[in-house]
N, C-alpha and C positions, 0 to 999 in steps of 0.2 A: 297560334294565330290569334290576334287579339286580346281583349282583356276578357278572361272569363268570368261570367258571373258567379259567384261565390253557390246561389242558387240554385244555378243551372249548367254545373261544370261540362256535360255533354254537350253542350251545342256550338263549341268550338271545333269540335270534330265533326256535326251536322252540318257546320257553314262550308269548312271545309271541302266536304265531299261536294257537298251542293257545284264549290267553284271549281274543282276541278274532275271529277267523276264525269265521265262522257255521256250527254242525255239527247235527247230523240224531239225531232220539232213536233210529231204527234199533227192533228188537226183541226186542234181548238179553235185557232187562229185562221183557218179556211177552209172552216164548213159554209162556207155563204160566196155567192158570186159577188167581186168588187165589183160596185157601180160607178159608173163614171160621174162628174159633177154635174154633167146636163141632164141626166137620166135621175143624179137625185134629187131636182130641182123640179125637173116633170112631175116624180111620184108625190113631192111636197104638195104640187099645186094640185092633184089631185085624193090625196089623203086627207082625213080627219084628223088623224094624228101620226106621230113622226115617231115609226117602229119600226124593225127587222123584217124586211122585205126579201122571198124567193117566190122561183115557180111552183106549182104544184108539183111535179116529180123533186125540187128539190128540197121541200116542205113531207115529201112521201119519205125520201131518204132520213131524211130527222124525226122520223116517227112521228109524225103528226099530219092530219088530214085536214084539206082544205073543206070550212062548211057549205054545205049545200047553198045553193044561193046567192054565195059571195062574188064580186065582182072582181073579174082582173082590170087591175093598170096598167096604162101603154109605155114602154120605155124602146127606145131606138137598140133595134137590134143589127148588127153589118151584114150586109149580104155578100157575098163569095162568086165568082164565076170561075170556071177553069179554063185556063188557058195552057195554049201544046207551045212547049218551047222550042229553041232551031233544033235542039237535038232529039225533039220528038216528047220528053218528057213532058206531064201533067204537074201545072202546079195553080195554086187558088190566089186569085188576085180579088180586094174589094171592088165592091163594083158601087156600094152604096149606104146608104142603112133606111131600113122603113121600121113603123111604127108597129108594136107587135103589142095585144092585151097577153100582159102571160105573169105578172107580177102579183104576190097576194102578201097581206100584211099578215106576221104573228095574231092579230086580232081574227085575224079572215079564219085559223085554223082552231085543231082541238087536237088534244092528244094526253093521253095516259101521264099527269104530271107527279113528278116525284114527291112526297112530301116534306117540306122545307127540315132540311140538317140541323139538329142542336146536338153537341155532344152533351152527354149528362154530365160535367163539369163545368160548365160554361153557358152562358146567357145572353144570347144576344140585345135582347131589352136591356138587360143589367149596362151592357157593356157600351152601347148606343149613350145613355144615360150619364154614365159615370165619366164619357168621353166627350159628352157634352155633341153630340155628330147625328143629324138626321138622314134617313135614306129617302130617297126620290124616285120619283117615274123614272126610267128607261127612255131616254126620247133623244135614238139615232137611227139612220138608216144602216150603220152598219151591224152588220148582225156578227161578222167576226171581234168588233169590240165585245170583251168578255164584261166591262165597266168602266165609270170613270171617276173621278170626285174633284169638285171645287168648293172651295173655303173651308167649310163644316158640312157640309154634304157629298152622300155618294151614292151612285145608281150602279143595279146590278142587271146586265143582259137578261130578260124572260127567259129568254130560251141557253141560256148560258153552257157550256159544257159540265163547269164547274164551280154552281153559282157560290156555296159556302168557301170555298179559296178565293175567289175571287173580290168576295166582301171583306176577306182579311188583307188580300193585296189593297185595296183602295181603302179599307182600314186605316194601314199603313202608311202609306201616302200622306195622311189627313196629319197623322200623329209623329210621323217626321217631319212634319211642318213645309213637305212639298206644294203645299194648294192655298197656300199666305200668296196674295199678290203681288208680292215683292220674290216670292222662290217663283211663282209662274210665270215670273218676265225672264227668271234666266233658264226657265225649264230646257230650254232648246238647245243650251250651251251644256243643262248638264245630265241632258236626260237620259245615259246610259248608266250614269250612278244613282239617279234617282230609282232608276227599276230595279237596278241590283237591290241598292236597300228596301224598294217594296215587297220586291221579290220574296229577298232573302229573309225579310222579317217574317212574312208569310209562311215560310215551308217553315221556319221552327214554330210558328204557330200550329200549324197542321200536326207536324209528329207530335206535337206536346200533349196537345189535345187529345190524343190516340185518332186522329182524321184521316189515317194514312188511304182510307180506301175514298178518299173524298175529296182526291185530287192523283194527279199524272206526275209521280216524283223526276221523273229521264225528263217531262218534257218541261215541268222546274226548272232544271238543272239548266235544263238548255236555251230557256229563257235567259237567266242569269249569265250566261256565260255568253251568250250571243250577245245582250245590251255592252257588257264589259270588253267585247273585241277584243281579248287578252288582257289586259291592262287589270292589276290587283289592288283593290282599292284598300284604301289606308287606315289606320288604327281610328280616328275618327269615327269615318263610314262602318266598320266593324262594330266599333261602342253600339252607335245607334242602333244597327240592326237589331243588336241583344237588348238594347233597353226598350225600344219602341216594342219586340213582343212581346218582352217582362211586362210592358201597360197595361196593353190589350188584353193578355192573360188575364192578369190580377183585374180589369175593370170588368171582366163576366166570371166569374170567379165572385160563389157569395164573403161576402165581407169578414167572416171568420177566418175560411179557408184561404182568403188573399192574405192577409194579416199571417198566416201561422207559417207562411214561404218565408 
């Protein structure tokens, strides 16, 4: 499959596996209730800043405790009535929605944070630097967004599942030149090959690295496989994958040992 790099003869067989090896959706992507647009528009007008919003039990579930103190914000919750059908049976009709305090911002909590991942090969300052790419605040409500990146910048979830993959996915992104204004007009058209090659740049970053324990490889796999709908993308999109994590490698990577690959 593809052209392999003289370098890095394995990871033809890592892509590989990646596209077709059956992997698991996991629940990176919904540990957080979706918000509707009026309810994130509510929390806007009453927030200071524009973070990953849950309840308190769903803020308990993620290990993290709401502070003392902190106030909830109101978002429209549905109300339910039961109604008895002709054939006697019970079933929940809306009846409405009211306003419920019960929303608390990532800011609002505290919890036991991990300490930020560097593999001892690799540098993320180095690699920021030599890629010329700065990182930014985190400023959505969605808290199941794991990150995102526009132009030369890219923000990573606080509370992310998997924040060092996910820096290398929007890494990615930046260094396959998906976040040029001119690829963001056709993102829409082509964004299931766009995440495969984020993706897939990604996971050979992570094994290269030795990161394996510092990301969900099944739920990878099934990232990639789920954007692609079937569909095997082409000698092109292959190249890139391999070149785009050859970059990123080699730009955290000090300057000798990039050179001596």
């Amino acid at each position: 499959m593809g052209e392999r790099l003289t370098t890095h003869p394995e990871w033809s067989e890592l892509l590989e596996t990646a596209l077709t090896l059956p992997g698991e959706s996991g629940q990176t992507y919904s540990r957080f209730r979706t918000l509707s647009l009026g309810n994130q528009a509510l929390l806007m007008m009453q927030s200071r800043i524009i973070e990953p919003q849950e309840t308190y039990k769903g803020w308990l579930a993620l290990d993290r405790q709401v502070k003392k103190g902190s106030k909830a914000k109101a978002i429209y919750v549905p109300m339910f009535r039961k109604e008895t059908k002709d054939n006697g049976d019970e079933e929940k009709r809306l009846s409405g929605f009211r306003l419920v305090n019960c929303m608390f911002g990532v800011s609002d909590t505290e919890g036991e944070d991990l300490p930020e991942y560097e593999p001892p090969t690799w540098s993320k300052e180095r690699a920021l630097g030599a890629l010329a790419i700065q990182e930014t605040a985190f400023e959505t409500m969605d808290g199941n967004a794991q990150g995102y990146s526009r132009a030369r910048e890219f923000a990573v979830n606080p509370v992310a599942a998997y924040p060092f993959k996910t820096m290398q996915h929007e890494l990615s992104h930046i260094v396959h030149g998906h976040t040029t204004e001119e690829r963001l007009q056709e993102y829409s058209l082509h964004r299931g090959l766009y995440e495969f090659e984020a993706e897939g740049s990604a996971y050979l970053i992570m094994n290269e690295l030795g990161a394996s324990d510092q990301f969900d490889a099944d739920e990878s796999r099934h990232y990639i496989q789920t954007w692609l709908r079937g569909e095997q993308p082409d000698e092109k999109s292959i190249r890139s994958v391999f070149s785009t994590a050859d970059r990123i490698i080699k730009a955290g990577r000090p300057e000798r040992e990039a050179s001596d690959e």
